[in-house]
N, C-alpha and C positions, 0 to 999 in steps of 0.2 A: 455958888462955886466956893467960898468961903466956906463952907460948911465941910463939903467935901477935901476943903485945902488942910482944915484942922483934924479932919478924920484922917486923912493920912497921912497928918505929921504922929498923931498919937500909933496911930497901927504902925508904922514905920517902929516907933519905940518901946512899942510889944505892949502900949496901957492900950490894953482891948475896949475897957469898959465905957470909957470916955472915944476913945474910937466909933465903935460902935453908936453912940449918943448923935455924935456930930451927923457919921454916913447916915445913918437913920433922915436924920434932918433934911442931911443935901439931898439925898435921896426921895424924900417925896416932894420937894420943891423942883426938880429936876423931871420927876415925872408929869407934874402937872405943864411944866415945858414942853417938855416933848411933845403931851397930849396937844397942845395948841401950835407946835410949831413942825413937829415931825424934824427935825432935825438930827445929822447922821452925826454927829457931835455929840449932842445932848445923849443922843442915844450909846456912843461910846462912854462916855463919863456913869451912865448909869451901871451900866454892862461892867465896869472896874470896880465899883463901886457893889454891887452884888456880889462880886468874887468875892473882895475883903469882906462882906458880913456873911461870908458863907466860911470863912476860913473864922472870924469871929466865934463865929457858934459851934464851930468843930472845937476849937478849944474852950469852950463855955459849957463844953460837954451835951452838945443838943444834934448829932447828927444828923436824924431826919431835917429839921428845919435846915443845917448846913448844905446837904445833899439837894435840897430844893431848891435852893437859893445859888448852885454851881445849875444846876438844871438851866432856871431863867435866863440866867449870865449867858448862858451858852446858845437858847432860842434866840438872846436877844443879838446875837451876833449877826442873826439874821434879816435886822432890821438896818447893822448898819451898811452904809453905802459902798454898792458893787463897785465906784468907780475904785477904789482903793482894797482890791482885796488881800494883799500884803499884810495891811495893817489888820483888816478883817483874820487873819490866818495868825498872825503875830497877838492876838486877843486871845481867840483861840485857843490857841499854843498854850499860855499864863496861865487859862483858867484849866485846860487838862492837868497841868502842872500843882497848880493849888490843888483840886477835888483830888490828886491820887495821893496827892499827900494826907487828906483828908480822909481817905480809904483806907492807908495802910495805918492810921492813927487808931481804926476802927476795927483793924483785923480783918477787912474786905478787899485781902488778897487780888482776889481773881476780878474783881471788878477794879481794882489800881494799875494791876498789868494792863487790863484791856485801856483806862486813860492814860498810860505811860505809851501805851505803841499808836494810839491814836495820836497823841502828841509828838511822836515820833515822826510819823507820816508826814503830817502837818506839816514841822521843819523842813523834813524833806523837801516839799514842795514848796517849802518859804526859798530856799536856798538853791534851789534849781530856778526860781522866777528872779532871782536877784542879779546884778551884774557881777561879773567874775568879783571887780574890786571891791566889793563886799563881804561882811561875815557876818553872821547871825551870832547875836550876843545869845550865850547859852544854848546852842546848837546841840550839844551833846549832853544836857543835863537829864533828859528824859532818858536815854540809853544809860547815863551814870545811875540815875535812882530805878529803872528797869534792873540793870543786875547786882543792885544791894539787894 
């Protein structure tokens, strides 16, 4: 966890390369967890932790590798646990968000709109399962970067 705490204090302050280092790290210490525990925990913290090295390598100038590595993130949603799927959709949600950003970095327009409305959706349905007294932080971010 530590590994992954210092990877995203550095991503958080934009040192990718030292970012990258740490997730790397937490990142296979984590998988070997999950492999022995199957845990829907372990299995979110990997899942976050794939976005950021996939937004890594977009600016590291390695697209393919970036685009792979949102792919993962995104299967691996599937592993974590149904009883919570808010949060499952709220994952979601981030990582559409990172890879269109990651799309429109790359000139792959028409594949960014398609993650900008899929994330669009998503909210939707984040924000119709929510209680009235609720709001979805960033609600309208994927309709703001949809019509830039």
């Amino acid at each position: 966890m530590f590994y992954f705490f210092l990877g995203s204090l550095y991503y958080n302050e934009q040192n990718f390369l030292d970012a990258q280092n740490y997730l790397e790290k937490g990142y296979r210490l984590f998988q070997k967890d999950y492999e022995m525990n199957k845990n829907s925990q372990t299995i979110e913290v990997i899942t976050m932790g794939l976005m950021m090295l996939g937004e890594i390598k977009s600016n590291f100038g390695y697209p393919q590798n970036a685009d792979s590595l949102f792919v993962c993130a995104l299967e691996n949603c599937n592993l974590i646990s149904n009883e919570d799927p808010i949060k499952q959709d709220l994952i979601r949600s981030e990582i559409f968000k990172t890879r269109s950003k990651h799309l429109i970095r790359y000139d792959d327009i028409d594949k960014a709109i398609i993650a900008l409305e899929t994330k669009i959706k998503i909210d939707s349905v984040i924000q119709h399962n929510l209680p009235d007294s609720c709001s979805l932080p960033y609600a309208w971010a994927g309709r703001y970067e949809l019509s830039r």
